[in-house]
N, C-alpha and C positions, 0 to 999 in steps of 0.2 A: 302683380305688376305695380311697382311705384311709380307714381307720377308727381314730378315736385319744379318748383319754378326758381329753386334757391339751390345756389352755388355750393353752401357748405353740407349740404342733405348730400346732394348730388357725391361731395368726397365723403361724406361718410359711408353712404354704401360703396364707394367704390374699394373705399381701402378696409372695410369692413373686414377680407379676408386676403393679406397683400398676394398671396399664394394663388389667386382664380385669374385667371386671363380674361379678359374684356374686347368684346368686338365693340366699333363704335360707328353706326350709321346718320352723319347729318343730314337731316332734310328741312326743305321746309313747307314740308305738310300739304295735304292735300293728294294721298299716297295714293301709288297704284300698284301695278304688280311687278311693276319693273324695282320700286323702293323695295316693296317685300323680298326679292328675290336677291336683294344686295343683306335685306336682314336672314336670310336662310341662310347666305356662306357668312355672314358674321355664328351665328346661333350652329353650326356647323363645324367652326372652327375654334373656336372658345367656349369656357365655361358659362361665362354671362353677357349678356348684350343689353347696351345702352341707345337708344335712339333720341335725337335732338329736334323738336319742332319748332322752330323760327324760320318765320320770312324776314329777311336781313334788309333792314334798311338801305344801308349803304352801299350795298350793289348794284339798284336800281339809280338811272339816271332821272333828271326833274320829269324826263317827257315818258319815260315806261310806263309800267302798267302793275305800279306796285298795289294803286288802291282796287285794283281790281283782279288784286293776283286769288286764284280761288282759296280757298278755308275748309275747314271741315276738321274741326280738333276733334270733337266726339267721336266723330265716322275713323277717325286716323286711330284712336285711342284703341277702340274696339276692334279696330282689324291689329294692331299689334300685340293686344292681349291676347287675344285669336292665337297669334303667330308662336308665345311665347316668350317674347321680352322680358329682361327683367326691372328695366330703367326708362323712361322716359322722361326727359330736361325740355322742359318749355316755357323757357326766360320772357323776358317780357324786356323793349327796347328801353326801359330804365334800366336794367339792370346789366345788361350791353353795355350800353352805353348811357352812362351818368354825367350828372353835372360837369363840367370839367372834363371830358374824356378829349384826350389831344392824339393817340398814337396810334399808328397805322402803320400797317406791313406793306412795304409795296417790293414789285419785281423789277427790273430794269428791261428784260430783252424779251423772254417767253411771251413777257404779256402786252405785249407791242402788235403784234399781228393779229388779223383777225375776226376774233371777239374784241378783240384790245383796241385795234381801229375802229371798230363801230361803237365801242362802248369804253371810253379813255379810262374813267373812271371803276368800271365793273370788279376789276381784279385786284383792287388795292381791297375795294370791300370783301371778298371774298375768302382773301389772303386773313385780312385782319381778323372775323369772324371764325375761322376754319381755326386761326393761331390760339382764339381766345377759348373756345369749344375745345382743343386739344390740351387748353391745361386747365380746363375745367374737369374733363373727364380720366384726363391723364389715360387713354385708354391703352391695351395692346397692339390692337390692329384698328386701324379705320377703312371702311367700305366706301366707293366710290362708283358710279357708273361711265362706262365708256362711251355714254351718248355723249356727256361734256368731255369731251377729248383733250380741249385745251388744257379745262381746268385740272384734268388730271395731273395734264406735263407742270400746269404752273406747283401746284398743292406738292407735288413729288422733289419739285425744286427747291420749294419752301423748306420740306422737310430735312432737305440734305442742308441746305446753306443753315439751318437754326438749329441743328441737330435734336430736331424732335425725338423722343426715344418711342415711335411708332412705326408701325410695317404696314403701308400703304397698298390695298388690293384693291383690283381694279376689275370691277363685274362687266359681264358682255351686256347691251343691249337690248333689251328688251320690247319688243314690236309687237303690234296688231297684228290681225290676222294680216292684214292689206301691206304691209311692212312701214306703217307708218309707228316711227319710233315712239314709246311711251314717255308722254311727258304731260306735268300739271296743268301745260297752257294747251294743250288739244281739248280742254274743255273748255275753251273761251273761243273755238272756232263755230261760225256759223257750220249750218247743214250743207253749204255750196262748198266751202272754203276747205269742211273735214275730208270732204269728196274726194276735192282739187291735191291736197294733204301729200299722199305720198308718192309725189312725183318726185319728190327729193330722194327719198330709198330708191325708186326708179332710175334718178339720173346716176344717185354713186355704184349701183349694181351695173350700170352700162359701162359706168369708167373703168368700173371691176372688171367685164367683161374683156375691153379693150386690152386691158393690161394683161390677160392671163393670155390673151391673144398675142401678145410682142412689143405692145404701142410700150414704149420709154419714154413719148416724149410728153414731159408734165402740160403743157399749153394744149396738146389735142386730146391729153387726159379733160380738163379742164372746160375745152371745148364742148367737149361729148357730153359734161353736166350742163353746160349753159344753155345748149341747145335743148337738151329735152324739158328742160324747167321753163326756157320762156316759154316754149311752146304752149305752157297752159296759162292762160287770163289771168286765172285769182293770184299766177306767183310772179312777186316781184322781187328779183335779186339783192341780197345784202353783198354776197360773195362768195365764188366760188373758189376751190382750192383744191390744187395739190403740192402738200408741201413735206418736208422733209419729217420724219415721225417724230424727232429730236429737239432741233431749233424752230420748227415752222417755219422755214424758210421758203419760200414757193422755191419747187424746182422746174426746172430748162429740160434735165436728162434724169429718169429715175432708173438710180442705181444698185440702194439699198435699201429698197421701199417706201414707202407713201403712206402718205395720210390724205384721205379724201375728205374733205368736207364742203358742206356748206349753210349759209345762212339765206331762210326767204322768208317774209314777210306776208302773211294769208290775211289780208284786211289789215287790222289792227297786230293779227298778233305773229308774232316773230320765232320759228323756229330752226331748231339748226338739228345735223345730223352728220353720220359719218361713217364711213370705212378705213379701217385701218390693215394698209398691206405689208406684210413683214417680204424679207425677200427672197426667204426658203420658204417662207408656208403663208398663205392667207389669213386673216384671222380679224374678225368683228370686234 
C-alpha cells in the first residue's frame, strides 16, 4: 500500500496504467467499519482503490469541534492495509490550502436546508475539498455514505453542474448493534450520552413505522421524531425533518417519498441521522 502526502505521487500512480478503474473513498480518518464497508464496494467494483485521510478545515465552524475531532493515522493505516488499498492521500492543510488560496465551491439551494441552517458555512467547505480531492485523484467512482444524506444530494449536484467525469455511489448505513449509526464522533460521547445515543434511529424507525402504516402527513411524520427524542434528557433538538428526498424541502403531504432526518446534540457532541423512503420500496 502507498501512502504519500504529495499531489504529483498521488497522479503518478494513478495514471501509472490509464487502462485500471479507480474507486475513491474520502474520509477523514479515524475509521470504523461503516468507512471500511464503503472501501469493500470501492475494492469490489474497481481494479484499485484510493483512500484520502484529512480532517478539512473549512467545514468546521469557529465553535465545532475540529480540535478535538478524533485521530488515529496509524490505526487507520493499518486497518486499510488490512482491507487492501492500494493508495492512500494524506495531505496536510498546506498543501489544501496554501499561501494565497481564494476559491471555493459553493451551492445555492441544496445547501440551504438543514445542515446548511445549522452550519451556513459547512457545505462550501465540503464542496471545495471534495472538488479539489476529485482532481487530485481524478478517480472513476467515488464512495460515499448515506448517513450524510444531505451531503450526498449536495456532492451529486456538484457533480452534475461541474461535469466531473466520476460515478458517485452511495453506501447504506452502517449501525451498532443498538442502531446507533457509525460515526467518528460517537467516540467523543460520554458513557451516559452513548446510552442516550440511539434514540435518533428510534425516532426515524417510528416515523418509518407511521409511514408504512398510511401517515402522509410530513408535520405528524415529524411529530413522531420529535417526541420520542425529547423524551430523553441527554438529547437536545438541532432539527427534525421530513423533506422531499430531491430538494429538501420539508413537506405538508408525502407523495413520492421522504427523507427522514435529524440532527441532536448529546453534550457537546452533535449527531445526525437518517432514513430514506422511496415510494415503491423503503430503502436505508
Amino acid at each position: 500500500m502507498i501512502v504519500t502526502d504529495k499531489i504529483d505521487e498521488v497522479r503518478q500512480h494513478r495514471w501509472a496504467d490509464p487502462s485500471l478503474t479507480w474507486g475513491f473513498v474520502p474520509t477523514m480518518g479515524y475509521l470504523h467499519a461503516g468507512h471500511l464497508s464503503l472501501v469493500q464496494l470501492s475494492l469490489a467494483g474497481n481494479e484499485r482503490t484510493a483512500v484520502s485521510i484529512y480532517v478539512n478545515p473549512t467545514q468546521f465552524a469557529p465553535t465545532e469541534d475540529l480540535s478535538s475531532y478524533p485521530r488515529n493515522l496509524e490505526g487507520d493505516l493499518a486497518m486499510l492495509e488490512k482491507a487492501g488499498v492500494d493508495l492512500v492521500f494524506t495531505p496536510s492543510d498546506a498543501l489544501m490550502y496554501p499561501p494565497g488560496f481564494q476559491t471555493t465551491v459553493s451551492l445555492s439551494q441544496v445547501t440551504q436546508p438543514l445542515e446548511g441552517s445549522s452550519r451556513p458555512s459547512h457545505f462550501t467547505g465540503v464542496a471545495t475539498i471534495v472538488a479539489k480531492l476529485f482532481n487530485i485523484v481524478q478517480p472513476t467512482r467515488a464512495y460515499f455514505g448515506q448517513k450524510d444524506a444531505q451531503q450526498t444530494i449536495v456532492l451529486r449536484q456538484m457533480v452534475r453542474d461541474l461535469n466531473f467525469n466520476v460515478e458517485m455511489v452511495i453506501g447504506p448505513t452502517s449501525r451498532e448493534p443498538d442502531g446507533l449509526a457509525m460515526s467518528s464522533r460517537n467516540a467523543l460521547l460520554s458513557a451516559e450520552n452513548r446510552a442516550a445515543a440511539p434514540v435518533l434511529y428510534r425516532a426515524l424507525s417510528a416515523a418509518r413505522a407511521a409511514y408504512e402504516a398510511g401517515e402522509r402527513s410530513g408535520e405528524l411524520l415529524r411529530e413522531t421524531m420529535r417526541g420520542m427524542i425529547t423524551a430523553v434528557p441527554q438529547a437536545k433538538i438541532d432539527y427534525v425533518s421530513a423533506a422531499d428526498p430531491r430538494t429538501l424541502e420539508e413537506l405538508d403531504k408525502v407523495e413520492e417519498g421522504v427523507l427522514l432526518s435529524t440532527a441532536v446534540f448529546f453534550g457537546k457532541t452533535r449527531l445526525i441521522d437518517n432514513i430514506l423512503i422511496y415510494a415503491s420500496e423503503n430503502t436505508e
